[in-house]
N, C-alpha and C positions, 0 to 999 in steps of 0.2 A: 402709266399707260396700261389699259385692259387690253389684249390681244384679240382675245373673243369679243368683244364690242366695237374694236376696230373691222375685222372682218366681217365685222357685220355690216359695219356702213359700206363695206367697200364693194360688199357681195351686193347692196340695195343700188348702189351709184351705178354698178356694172348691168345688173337685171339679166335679160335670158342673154341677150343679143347687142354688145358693145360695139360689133362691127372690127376690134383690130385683130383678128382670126391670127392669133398667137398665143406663146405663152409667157408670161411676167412675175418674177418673182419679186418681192420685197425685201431684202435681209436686212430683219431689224438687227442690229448686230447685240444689245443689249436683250432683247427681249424673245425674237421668234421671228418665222417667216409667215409673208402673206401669198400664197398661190392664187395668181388668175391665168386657168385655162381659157381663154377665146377663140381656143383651136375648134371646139365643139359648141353645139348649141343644145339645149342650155349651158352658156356661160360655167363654168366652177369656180368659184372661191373659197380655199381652206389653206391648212396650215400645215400643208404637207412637203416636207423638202425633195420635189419631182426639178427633174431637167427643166430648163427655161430655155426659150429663145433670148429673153432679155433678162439681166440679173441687176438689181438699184440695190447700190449695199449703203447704209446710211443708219443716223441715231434713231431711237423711238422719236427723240424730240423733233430734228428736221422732219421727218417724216410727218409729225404734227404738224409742222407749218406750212405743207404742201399741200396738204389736204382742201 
């Protein structure tokens, strides 16, 4: 699993305005984190380990079949 190519779709699926005005973090526990602020608009997506309202700790793999 590419990190940066995962963020990337996730940043495309999310766009300016996803509507759940929070923040989410990913922990891939193998690979890196995925940050989604929806606190702000435009949206953020990166890979930065910030506070989350909601924290999904799980494998790269699962995380690929949720997608």
């Amino acid at each position: 699993m590419n990190l940066e190519e995962e963020t990337n779709k996730i940043r495309e699926k999310v766009g300016d305005d996803c509507g759940i005005g929070g923040k989410i973090k990913f922990h891939l526990v193998d690979v890196g984190v995925i940050f989604v602020d929806a606190s702000v608009v435009p949206n953020v997506v990166n890979n930065e380990e910030d506070d989350a309202d909601c924290t999904i700790t799980l494998s790269s793999e699962d995380f690929m079949q949720i997608q």
